[in-house]
N, C-alpha and C positions, 0 to 999 in steps of 0.2 A: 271518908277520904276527901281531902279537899280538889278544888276544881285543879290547882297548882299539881299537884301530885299526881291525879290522874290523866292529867296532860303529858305529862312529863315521862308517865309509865307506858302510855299510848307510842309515844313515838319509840320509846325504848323497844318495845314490843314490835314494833310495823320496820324497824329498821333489818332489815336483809340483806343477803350479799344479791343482786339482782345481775344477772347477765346478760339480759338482750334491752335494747334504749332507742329510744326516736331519734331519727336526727336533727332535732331542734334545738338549737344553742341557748345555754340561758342566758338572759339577759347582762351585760355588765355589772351593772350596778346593784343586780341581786348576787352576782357571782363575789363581788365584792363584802357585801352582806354578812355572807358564808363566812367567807376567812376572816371577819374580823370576830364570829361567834366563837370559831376554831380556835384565833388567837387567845381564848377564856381559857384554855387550857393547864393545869399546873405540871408545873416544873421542877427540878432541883437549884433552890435556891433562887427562881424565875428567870433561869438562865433562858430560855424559850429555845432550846439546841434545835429549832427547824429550819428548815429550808424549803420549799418548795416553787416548783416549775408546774405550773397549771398550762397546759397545752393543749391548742384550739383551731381549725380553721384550716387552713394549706397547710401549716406545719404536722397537724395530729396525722392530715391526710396521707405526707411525706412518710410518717413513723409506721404507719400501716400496711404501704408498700414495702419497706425494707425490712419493719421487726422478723416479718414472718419467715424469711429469708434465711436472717442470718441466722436463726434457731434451727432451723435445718440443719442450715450448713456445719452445724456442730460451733461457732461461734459462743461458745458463753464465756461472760465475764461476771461474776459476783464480787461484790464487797464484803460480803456477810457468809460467813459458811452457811451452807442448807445443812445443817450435820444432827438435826434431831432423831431422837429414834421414839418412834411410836410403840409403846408394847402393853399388852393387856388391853384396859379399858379403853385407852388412848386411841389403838388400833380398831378396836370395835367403833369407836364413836366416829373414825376415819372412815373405815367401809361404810361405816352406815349414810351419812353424810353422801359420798360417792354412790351410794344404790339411789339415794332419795331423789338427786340431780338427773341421772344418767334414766332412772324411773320415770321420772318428771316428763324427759324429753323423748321417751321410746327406745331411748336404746340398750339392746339389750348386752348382757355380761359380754360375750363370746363374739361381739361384733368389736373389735379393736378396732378398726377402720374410722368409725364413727367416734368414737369416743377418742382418739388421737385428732381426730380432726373437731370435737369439741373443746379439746384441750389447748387448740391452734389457736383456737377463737380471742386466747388471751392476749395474741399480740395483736390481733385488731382492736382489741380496747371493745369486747364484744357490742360494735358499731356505735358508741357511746360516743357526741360530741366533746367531750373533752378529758382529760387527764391528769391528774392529781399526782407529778412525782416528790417522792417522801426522800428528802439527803440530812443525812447528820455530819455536820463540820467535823474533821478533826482534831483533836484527839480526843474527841470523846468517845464515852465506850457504852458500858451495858447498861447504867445507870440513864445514861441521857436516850440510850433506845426505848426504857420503858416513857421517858416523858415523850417521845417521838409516838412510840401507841397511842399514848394518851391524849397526844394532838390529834389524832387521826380519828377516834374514836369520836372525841368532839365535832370534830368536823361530817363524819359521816351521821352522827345524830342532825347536826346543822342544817345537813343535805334532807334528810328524812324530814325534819317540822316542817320544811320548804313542799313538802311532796314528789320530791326528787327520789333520787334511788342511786346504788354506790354500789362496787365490788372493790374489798382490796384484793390486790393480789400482787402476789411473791413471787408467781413468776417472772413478773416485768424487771426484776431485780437481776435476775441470770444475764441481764445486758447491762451492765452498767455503764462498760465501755463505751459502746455504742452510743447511749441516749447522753454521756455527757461529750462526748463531741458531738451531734447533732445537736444538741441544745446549749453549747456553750457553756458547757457548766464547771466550774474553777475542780481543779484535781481532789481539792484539799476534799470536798462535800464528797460522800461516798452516800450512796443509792440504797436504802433500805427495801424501796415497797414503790405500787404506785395503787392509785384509787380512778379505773373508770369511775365516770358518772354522769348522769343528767335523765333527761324523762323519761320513767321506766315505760316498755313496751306491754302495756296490759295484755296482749294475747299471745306473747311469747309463751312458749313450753317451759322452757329455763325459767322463766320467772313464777311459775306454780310451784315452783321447790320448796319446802314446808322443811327444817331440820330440827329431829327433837332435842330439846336442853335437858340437864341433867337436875335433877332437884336440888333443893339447897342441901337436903341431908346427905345427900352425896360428897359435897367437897367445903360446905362449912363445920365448925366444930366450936360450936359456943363453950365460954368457960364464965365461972361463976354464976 
């Protein structure tokens, strides 16, 4: 294996959804770094369908105070239906995933109290100095979502070479409303996802979360 290849496997490998973060800002000019790795992403056609609102500082702290709020108050607004259904192995690999976290951090099955209010944690941007929101212009559709993963992906590997740490999450989507009037953001862009991120908390509980993958024999199928 070359030195190239197992570098590149390493970070694949070290990259996790991380939930608890220091509150130390990274730098400009490395944060710049990042997106312009991100920008390596491919596209259909190199349309580059992203948008993103990276948010830092008084304004994250503004989002912090209110997200949690309006999710209470039964406020949600999506762009994207949440309309998947899990069944079979999908579902298994969903609990599993959920015991491994919810293990990680003590708490147990039948305490909903604690795990509703882990679950909160996602509108604080689990204490993560900054925030990564993901918009796809219209009218584009399912095709320009998967190049929109694909940014994301890159970017969250970008975040990992760096020694950084990232969570996406869907939930920050259920506000779309919300976060594009607070951030200004034109109608037309509709809110896929956002990405906590920045220096993961090494002694956090959440961040001991180990999730098994499935082997290639599982869901590849070589032919010839």
């Amino acid at each position: 294996m070359s030195d190239h290849v197992h570098a590149f496997s390493t970070v694949v490998r070290e990259r996790r959804s991380l939930r608890a973060f220091l509150p130390d800002p990274v730098p400009a000019a490395e944060l710049a770094a990042i997106f312009d790795d991100a920008a390596r992403a491919p596209s259909n056609c190199n349309t580059q369908p992203w948008v993103v609102h990276v948010v830092s500082g008084a304004k994250l702290e503004e989002l912090r105070e209110t997200l949690p709020g309006e999710f209470l108050a039964g406020r949600i607004s999506m762009d994207f239906p949440y309309d998947g259904v899990y069944e079979g192995v999908y579902k298994s690999r969903q609990h599993a995933a959920a015991h491994a976290l919810y293990n990680a951090m003590g708490i147990p099955r039948e305490d909903k109290a604690s795990r509703q209010q882990a679950f909160m944690r996602n509108f604080t941007f689990f204490d993560a100095p900054h925030v990564a929101f993901l918009f796809l212009p219209e009218p584009f559709g399912l095709r320009e979502a998967c190049d929109l993963g694909m940014f994301a992906q890159t970017l969250m590997l970008a975040l990992t070479a760096r020694g950084l740490g990232s969570c996406p999450q869907t939930a920050l989507g259920f506000q779309a409303d919300q976060l594009r009037a607070a951030l200004a953001v034109d109608p037309s862009h509709k809110l896929m996802f956002g990405i906590s991120f920045g220096f993961p908390d090494p002694e956090a509980a959440a961040n001991q979360c180990v999730t098994e993958r499935a082997s290639v024999d599982d869901f590849v199928i070589f032919h010839g």
